[in-house]
C-alpha positions as CSV (number, residue, x, y, z in Angstrom):
1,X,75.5,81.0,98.8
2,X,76.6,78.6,95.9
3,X,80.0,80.1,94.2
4,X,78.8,79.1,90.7
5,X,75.2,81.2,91.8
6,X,76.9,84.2,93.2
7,X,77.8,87.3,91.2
8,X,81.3,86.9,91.9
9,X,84.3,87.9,89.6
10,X,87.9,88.0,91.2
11,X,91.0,89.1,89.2
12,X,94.7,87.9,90.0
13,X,96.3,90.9,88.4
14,X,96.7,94.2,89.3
15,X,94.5,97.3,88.1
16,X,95.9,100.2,86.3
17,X,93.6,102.5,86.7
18,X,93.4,102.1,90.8
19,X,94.8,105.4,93.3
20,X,94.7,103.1,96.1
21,X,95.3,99.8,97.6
22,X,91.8,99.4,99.0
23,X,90.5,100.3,96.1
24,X,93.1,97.7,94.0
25,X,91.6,95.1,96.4
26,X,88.2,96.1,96.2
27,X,88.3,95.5,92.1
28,X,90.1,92.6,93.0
29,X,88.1,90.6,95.1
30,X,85.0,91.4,92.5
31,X,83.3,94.5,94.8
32,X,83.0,97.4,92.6
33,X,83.3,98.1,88.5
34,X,83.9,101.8,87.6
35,X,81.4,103.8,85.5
36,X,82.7,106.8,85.1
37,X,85.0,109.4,87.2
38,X,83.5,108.9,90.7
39,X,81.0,107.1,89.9
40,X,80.8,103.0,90.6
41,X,78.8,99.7,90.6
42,X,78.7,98.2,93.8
43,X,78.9,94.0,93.3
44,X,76.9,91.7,95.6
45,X,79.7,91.2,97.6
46,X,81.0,95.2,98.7
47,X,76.9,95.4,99.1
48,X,77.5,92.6,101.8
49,X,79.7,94.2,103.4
50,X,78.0,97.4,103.4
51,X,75.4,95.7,105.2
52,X,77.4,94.2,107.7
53,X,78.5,98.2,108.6
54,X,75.0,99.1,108.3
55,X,73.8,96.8,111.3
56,X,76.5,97.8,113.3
57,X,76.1,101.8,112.9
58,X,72.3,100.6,113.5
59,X,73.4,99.3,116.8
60,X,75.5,102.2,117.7
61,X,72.8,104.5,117.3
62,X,70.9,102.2,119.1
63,X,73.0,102.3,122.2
64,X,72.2,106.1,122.3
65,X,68.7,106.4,122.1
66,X,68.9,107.8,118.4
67,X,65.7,107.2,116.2
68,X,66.0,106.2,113.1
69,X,64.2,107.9,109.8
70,X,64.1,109.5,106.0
71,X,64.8,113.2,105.1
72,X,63.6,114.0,101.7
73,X,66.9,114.3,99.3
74,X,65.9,117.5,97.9
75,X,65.9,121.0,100.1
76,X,64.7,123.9,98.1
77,X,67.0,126.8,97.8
78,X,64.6,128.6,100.4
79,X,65.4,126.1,102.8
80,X,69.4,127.1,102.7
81,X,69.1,130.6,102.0
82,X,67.4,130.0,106.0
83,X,70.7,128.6,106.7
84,X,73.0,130.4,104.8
85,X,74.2,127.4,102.9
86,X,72.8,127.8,99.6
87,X,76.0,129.2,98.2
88,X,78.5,128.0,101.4
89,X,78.4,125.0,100.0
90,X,80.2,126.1,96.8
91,X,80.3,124.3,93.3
92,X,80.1,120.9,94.9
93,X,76.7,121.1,95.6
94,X,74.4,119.7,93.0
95,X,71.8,122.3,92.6
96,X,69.0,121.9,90.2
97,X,64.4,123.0,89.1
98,X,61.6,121.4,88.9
99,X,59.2,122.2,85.7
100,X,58.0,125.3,87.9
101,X,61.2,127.0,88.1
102,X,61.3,126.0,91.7
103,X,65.3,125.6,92.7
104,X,66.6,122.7,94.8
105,X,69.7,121.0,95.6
106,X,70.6,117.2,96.3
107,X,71.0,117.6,100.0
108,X,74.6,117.9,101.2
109,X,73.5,117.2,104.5
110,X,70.4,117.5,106.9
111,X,70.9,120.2,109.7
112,X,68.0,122.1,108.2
113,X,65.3,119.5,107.9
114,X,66.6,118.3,111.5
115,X,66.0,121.2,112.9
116,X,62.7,121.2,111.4
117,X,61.8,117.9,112.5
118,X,62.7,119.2,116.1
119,X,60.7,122.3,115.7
120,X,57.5,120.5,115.1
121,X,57.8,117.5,117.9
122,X,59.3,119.2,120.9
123,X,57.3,121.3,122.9
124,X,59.2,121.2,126.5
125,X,62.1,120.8,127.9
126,X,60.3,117.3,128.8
127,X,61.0,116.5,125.7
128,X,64.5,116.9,125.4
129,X,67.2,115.6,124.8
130,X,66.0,114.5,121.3
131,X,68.0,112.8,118.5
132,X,67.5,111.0,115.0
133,X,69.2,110.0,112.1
134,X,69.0,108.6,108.7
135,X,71.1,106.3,106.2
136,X,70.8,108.1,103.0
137,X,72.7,108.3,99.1
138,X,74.4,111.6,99.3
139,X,75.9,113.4,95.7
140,X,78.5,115.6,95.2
141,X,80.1,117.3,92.1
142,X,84.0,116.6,92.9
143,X,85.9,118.4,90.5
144,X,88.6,115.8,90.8
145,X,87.3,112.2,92.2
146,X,90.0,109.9,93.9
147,X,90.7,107.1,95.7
148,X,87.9,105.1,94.6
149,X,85.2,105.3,96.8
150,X,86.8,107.1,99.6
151,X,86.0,110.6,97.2
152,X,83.3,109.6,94.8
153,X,79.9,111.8,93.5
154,X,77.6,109.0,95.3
155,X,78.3,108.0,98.6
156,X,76.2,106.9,101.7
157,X,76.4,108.3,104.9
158,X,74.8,108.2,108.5
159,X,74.4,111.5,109.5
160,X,72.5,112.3,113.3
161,X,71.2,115.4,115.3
162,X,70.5,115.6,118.6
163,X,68.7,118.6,120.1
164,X,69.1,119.7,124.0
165,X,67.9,121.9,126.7
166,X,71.4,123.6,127.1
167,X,75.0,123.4,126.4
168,X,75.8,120.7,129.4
169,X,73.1,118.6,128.3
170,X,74.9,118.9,124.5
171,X,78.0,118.4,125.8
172,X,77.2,114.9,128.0
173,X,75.2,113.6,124.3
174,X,78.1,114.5,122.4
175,X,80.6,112.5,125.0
176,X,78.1,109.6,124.4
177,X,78.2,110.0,120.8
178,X,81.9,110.2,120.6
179,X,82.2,106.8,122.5
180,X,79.4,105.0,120.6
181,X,81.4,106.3,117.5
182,X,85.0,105.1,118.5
183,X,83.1,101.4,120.0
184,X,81.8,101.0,116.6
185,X,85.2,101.4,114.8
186,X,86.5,99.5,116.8
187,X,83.9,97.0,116.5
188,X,84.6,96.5,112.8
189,X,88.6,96.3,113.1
190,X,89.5,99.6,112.6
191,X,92.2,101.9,114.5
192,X,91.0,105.5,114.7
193,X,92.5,108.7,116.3
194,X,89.4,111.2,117.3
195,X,91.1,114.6,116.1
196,X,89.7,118.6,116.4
197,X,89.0,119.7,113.3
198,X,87.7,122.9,111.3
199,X,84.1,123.4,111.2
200,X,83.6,125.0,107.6
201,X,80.6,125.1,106.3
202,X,79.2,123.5,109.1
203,X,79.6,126.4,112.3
204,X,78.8,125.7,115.3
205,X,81.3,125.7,118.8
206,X,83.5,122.9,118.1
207,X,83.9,119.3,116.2
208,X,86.2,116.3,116.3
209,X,86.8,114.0,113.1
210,X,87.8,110.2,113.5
211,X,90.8,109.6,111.1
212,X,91.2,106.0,110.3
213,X,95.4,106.3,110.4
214,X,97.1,105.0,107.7
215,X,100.1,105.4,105.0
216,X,97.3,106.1,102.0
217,X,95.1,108.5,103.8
218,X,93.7,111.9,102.0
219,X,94.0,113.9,104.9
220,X,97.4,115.1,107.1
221,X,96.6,114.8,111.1
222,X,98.7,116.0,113.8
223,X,99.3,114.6,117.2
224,X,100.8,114.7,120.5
225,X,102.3,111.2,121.8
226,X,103.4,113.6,125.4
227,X,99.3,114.9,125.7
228,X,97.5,113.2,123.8
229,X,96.3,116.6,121.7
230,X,95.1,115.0,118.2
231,X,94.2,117.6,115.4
232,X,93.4,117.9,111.4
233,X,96.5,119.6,110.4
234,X,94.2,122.3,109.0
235,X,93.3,123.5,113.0
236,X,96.8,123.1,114.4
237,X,97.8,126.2,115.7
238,X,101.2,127.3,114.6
239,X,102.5,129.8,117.3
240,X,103.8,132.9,116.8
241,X,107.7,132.2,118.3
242,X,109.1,135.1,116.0
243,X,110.1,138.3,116.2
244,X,110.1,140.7,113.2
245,X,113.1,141.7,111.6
246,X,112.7,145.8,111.1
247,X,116.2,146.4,110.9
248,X,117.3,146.6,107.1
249,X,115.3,148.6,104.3
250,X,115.0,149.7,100.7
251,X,118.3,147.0,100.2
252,X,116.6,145.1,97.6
253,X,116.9,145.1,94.1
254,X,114.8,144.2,90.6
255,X,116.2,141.2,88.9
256,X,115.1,140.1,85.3
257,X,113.7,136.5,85.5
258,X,112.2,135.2,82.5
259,X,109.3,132.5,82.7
260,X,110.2,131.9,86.1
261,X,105.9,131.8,87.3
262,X,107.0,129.0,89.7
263,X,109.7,129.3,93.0
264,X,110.7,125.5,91.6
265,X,111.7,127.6,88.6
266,X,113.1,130.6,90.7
267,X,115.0,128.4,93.3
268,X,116.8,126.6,89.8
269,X,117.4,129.9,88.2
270,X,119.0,131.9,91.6
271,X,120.2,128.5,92.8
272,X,118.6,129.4,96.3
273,X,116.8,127.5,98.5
274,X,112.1,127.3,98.6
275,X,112.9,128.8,102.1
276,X,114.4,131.8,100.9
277,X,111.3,132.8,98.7
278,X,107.7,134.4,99.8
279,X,105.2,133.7,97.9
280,X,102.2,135.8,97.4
281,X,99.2,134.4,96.8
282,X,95.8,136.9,95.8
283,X,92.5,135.4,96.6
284,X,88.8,136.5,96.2
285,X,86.9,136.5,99.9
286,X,83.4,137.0,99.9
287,X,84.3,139.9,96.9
288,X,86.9,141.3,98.5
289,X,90.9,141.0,97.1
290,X,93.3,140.1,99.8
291,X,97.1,139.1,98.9
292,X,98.9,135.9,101.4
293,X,102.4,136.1,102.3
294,X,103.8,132.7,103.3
295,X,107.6,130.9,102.7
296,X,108.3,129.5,99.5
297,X,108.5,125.8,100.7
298,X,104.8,126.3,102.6
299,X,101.4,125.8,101.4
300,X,98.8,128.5,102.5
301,X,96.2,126.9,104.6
302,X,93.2,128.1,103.6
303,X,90.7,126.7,106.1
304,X,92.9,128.8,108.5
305,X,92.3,132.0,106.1
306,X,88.6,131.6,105.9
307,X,88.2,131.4,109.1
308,X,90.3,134.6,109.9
309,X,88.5,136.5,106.9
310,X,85.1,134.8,108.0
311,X,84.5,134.5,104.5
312,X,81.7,132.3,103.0
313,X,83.5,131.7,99.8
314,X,87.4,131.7,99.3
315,X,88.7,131.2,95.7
316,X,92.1,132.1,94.0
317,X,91.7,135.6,92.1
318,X,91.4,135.6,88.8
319,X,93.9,137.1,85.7
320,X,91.9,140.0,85.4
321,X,91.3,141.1,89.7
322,X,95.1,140.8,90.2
323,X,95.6,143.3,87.5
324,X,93.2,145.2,89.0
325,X,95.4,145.6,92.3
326,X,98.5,146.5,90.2
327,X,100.3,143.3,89.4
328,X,101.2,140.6,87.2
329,X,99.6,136.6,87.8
330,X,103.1,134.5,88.1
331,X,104.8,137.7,89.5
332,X,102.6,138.7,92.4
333,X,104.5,140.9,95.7
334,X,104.0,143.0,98.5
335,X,106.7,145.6,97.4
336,X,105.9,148.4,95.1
337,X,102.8,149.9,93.8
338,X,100.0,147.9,94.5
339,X,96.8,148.8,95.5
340,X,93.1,148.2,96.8
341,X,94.3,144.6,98.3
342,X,94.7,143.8,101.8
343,X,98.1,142.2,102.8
344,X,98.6,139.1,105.2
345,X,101.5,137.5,106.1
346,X,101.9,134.6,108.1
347,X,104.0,134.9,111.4
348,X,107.0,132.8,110.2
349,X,108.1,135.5,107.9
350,X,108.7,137.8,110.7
351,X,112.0,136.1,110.8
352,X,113.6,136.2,107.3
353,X,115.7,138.3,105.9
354,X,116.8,139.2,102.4
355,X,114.2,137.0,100.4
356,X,112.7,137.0,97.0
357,X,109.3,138.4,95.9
358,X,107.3,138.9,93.0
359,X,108.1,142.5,91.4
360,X,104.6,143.0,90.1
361,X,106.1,143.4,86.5
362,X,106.1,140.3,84.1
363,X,109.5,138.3,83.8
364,X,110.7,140.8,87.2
365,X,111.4,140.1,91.1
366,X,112.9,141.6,93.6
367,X,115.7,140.1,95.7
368,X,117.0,141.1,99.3
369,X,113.4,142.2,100.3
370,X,112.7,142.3,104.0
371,X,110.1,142.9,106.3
372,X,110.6,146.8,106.4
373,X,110.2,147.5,102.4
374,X,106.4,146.6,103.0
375,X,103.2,147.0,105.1
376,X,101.4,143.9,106.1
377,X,98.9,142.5,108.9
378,X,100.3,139.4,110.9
379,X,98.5,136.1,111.0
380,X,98.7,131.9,111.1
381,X,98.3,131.1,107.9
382,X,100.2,128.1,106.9
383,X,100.5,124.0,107.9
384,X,102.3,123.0,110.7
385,X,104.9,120.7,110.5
386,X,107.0,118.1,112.3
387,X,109.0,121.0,113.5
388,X,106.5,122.9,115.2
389,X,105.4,122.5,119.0
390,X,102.3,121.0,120.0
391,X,100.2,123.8,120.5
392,X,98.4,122.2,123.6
393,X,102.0,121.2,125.8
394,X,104.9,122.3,123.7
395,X,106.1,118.5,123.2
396,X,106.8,117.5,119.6
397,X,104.5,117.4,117.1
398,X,104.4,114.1,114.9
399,X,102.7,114.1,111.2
400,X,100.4,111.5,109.8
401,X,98.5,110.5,107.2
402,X,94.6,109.7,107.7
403,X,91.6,109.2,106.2
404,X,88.3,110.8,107.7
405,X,85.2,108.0,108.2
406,X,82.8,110.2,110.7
407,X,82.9,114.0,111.9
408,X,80.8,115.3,114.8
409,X,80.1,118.5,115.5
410,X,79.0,120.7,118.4
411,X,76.8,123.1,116.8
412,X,74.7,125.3,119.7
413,X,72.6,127.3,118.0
414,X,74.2,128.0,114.9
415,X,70.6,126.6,113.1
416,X,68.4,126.8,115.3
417,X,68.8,130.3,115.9
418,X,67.7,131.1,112.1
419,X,65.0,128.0,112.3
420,X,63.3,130.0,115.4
421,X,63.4,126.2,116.9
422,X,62.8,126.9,120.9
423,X,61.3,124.8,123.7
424,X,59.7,125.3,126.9
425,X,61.5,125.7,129.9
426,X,60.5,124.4,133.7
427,X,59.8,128.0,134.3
428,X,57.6,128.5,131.7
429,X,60.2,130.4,129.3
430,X,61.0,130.2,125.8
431,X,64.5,128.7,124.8
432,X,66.7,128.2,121.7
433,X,67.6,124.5,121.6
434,X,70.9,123.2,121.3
435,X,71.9,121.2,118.6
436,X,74.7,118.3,117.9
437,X,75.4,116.8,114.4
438,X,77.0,113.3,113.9
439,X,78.2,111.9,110.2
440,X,79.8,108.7,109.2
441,X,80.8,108.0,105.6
442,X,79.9,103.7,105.1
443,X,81.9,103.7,101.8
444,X,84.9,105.5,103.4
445,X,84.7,103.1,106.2
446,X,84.6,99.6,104.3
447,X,87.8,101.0,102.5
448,X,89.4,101.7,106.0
449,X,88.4,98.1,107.3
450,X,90.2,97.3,103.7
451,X,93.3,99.0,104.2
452,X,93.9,98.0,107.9
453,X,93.0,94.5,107.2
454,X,94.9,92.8,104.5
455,X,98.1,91.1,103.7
456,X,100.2,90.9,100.3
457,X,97.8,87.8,99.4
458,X,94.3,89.6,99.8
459,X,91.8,90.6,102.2
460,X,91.5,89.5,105.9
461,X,88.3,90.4,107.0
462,X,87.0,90.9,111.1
463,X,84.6,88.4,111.9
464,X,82.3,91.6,112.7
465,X,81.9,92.0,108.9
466,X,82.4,89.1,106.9
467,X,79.2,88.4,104.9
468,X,80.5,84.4,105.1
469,X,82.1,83.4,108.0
470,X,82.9,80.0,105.8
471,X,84.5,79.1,103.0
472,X,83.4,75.4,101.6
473,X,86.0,73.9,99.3
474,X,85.7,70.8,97.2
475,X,88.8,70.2,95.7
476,X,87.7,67.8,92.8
477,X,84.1,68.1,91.9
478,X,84.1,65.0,89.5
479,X,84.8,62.4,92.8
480,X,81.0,62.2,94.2
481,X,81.7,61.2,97.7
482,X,83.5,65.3,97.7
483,X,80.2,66.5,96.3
484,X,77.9,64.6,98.8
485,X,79.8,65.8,101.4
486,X,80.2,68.8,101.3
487,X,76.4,69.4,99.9
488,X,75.6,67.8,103.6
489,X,77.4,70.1,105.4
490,X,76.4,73.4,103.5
491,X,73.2,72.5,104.3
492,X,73.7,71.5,108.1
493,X,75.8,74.7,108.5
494,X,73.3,77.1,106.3
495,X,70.4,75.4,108.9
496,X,72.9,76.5,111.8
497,X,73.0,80.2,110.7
498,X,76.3,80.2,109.6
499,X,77.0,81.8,106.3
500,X,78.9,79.7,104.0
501,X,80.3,80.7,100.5
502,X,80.2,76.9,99.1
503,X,83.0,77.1,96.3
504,X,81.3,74.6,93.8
505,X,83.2,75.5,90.5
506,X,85.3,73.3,88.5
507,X,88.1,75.1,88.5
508,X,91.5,73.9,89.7
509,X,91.4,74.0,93.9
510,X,94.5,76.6,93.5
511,X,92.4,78.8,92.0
512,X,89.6,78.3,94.5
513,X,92.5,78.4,97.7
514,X,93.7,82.1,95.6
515,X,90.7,83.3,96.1
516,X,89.7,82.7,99.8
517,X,92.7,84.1,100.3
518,X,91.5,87.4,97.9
519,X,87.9,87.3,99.7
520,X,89.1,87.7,103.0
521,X,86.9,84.8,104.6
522,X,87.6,83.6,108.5
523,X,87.7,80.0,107.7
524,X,88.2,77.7,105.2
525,X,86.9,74.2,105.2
526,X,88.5,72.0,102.4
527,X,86.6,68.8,101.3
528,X,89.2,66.7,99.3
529,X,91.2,63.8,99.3
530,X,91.9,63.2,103.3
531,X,87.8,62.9,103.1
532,X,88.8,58.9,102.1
533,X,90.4,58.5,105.5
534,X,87.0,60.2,107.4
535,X,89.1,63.8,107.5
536,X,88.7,67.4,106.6
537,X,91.1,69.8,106.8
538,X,90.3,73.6,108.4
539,X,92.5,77.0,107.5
540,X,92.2,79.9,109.6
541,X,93.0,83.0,107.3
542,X,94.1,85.6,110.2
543,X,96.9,83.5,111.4
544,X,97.4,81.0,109.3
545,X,96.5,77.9,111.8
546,X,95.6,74.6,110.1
547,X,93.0,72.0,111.6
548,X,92.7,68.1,110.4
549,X,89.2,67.5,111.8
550,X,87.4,64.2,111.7
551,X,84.3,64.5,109.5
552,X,81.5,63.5,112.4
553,X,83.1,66.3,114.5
554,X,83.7,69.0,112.0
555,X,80.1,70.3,113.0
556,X,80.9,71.8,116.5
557,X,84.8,72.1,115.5
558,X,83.7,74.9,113.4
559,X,81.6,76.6,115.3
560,X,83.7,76.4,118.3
561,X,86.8,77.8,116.2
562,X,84.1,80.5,115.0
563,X,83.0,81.7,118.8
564,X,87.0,81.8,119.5
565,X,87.5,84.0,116.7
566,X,84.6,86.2,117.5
């Protein structure tokens, strides 16, 4: 590809409007142009890339006998009322009708037409296992897009299904799966951690996610360096190492605090410390009111509530429901008279004394409140931290940041059951299949290969995805014998199956050396003035090594250097 052909427009300065630096570098190096909130153009050159990850996901699936093709990208609503994901699915899901009224929604993901798929083509358990997947757009309505393309409306993804005879047979796929999956990071240049996660939406028995580790990542992770236990912070466990404080009661008192809706405002008018608060937090489960008790310096963990409450949909109560149960919003407590709300307090309260609540009055709380002035039920509900155990060993527990690229899950029969989707045994009988599901975000993952691979100058791309493993340089395009020579070799190399970027521009050869550097390319092969003296000069952009090569061997020079590299 000729520079001066190629849809290519780099930047030296910094964007204001990026939340991240793989998405500062994609703008950059001329990859994407925003549209709107979430919403982006992808350039010729991220498109590249994209298809660089496309051909080795390809691969992977390959290397476990998954079958590639198309789901349709709309399931009507009485597809996922079958599934009971028509409203699981929340506000993020794109719903919309067709001119007969007929509803639909822009499909999330594909378990239902999988299981479909499987329903119609497998007969016997001759046919098993069975697995396929697709590469399809996906849209979703984020309320609050970030990070460029990591949480965007359109994304693609690679999601899979595999279908088996019974729970063994699942389990030995998804082992295969999992190590096709970490191969295929790894493949691209990128360091991931396989952690359990939290099925939501999903079901099923169990699920890992592969967190790409990094200081920018979206998501917290959790892991053991003593066991090797890896975990969403979401799933960790926090154990219940207290014992509840019964001992004082009816000590505390009513304080007047005035616009004090926030403990950052409580903790600067008492002059106290977040730990010596407990919030209460009222939220609306499946239609039913329940109040969370957790310490003023914790966040309540609601994937760890939903899946105590087995609720469907979880959403913070509104004005008008926590008047309803006898309170005040900004001055929510468990003390006093409040009613038709269920209580839950996580286990780490068991151990104070003496804190500060809401009084259910406005501009009122109570100080000096302990467990003994209220009833409550006992649960995990909050994040663990780096001073909790690990819940697999009891070593320490260390805290990082990550950002998810793929998620598998162990479903059983969580669809198939509802789906009626059975085979035939040896002995003639009729069986439920099994059922494994396998996602990979692509956009996600080129911002990963982003983040992992680059230095303060620009990108520095794996061989694995580079969409030119050369950049061509002519330093002065007005000397000829520069021209002639480096046409020649684009030429020879471009014959050789070598992609080549061949920087043809008239601009100054700093600004063409800036931008290699930007692009991320392997190699760089500068045609300029040692070409008088029969020489070329080569740059490695990984680590920095420098070549003077003599122009009838630059040829097999650079393809050697390129097989060394690979």
């Amino acid at each position: 590809m000729r520079y001066s052909k190629f849809l290519l427009k780099t930047q030296r300065e910094e964007p204001k409007d990026c939340d991240s630096t793989a998405m500062s570098f994609m703008v950059r190096a001329g990859m994407i142009k925003k549209v709107s909130a979430g919403l982006f153009h992808y350039l010729p050159y991220f498109n590249m890339i994209l298809r660089k990850v496309s051909y080795h996901l390809r691969r992977a699936m390959d290397s476990v006998d998954c079958n590639e093709m198309k789901f349709p990208i709309l399931v009507s609503k009485e597809t996922l009322d079958k599934s009971g994901r028509w409203n699981a699915f929340g506000k993020e899901m794109f719903k919309l009708a067709d001119r007969s009224g007929n509803e639909y929604a822009i499909s999330p993901t594909n378990e239902e037409y999988a299981t479909l798929v499987a329903g119609a083509y497998v007969q016997s358990y001759n046919d098993l296992p069975f697995s396929i997947y697709q590469i399809q757009q996906k849209h979703r309505d984020e309320i609050r897009p970030r990070d460029g393309v990591v949480r965007a409306r359109e994304f693609i993804m690679k999601d899979a299904y595999s279908f088996h005879k019974d729970i063994p047979d699942l389990e030995e796929y998804y082992a295969r799966m999992s190590k096709a999956y970490t191969d295929f990071f790894a493949k691209l240049g990128i360091k991931t951690v396989p952690v359990l996660a939290d099925s939501g939406a999903m079901g099923g028995l169990y699920c890992h996610e592969y967190m790409a580790v990094g200081p920018e990542g979206e998501a917290d992770i959790a892991f053991c360096d003593e066991c090797g236990y890896a975990a969403n912070l979401e799933t960790v466990e926090c154990k219940d190492i207290y014992s509840e404080n019964m001992k004082f009661k009816g000590t505390y008192k009513e304080i007047v605090t005035p616009d004090t809706k926030r403990v950052i405002d409580l903790v600067k008018m008492l002059q106290r410390e977040p730990s010596d608060f407990v919030k209460s937090m009222v939220y609306n489960a499946d239609g039913n009111i329940v109040m969370v008790l957790v310490r003023g310096d914790r966040e309540v963990n609601e994937a760890k509530l939903a899946k105590l409450l087995k609720a469907t949909s979880l959403e913070l109560a509104t004005e008008k429901e926590i008047k309803n149960i006898g309170s005040v919003m900004g001055y929510v407590g468990p003390v006093g008279d409040i009613h038709d709300v269920r209580v839950i307090a996580d286990f780490e309260i068991k151990n104070m004394t003496n804190f500060v609540v809401g009084g259910n009055k406005k501009n009122i709380h109570y100080i000096d409140v302990n467990n003994a002035d209220f009833k409550c039920e006992w649960a995990d509900l909050r994040f663990a931290d780096h001073n909790d155990v690990c819940p697999k060993c009891g070593g320490k527990l260390n805290i990082a940041k990550g950002n998810e690229l793929g998620h598998i899950f162990a479903l059983g029969t969580r669809y198939t059951e509802k789906f009626d989707t059975k085979y035939i045994d040896a002995d003639g009988k009729s069986n439920v299949m099994q059922m494994g599901c396998y996602g990979i975000g692509l956009e996600r993952t080129v911002a990963s290969i982003i983040d992992q691979n680059h230095d303060e100058k620009g990108l520095v791309l794996p061989m694995s995805v580079a969409p030119f493993k050369i950049d061509l340089i002519v330093v002065d395009t007005k000397k000829e014998n520069q021209v002639a020579f480096a046409d020649k070799l684009y030429e020879e190399l471009e014959d050789a199956e070598i992609p080549v970027l061949y920087d043809d521009r008239t601009e100054r050869a700093g600004v063409k050396f800036n931008d290699f550097e930007l692009l991320g390319i392997p190699v760089r092969v500068t045609i300029g003035r040692g070409l008088d003296n029969g020489e070329v000069e080569v740059d490695v952009r990984k680590t920095g090594e420098k070549f003077t090569v003599e122009t009838d061997q630059i040829n097999e020079f650079v393809k050697d250097l390129l097989n060394k590299i690979k």
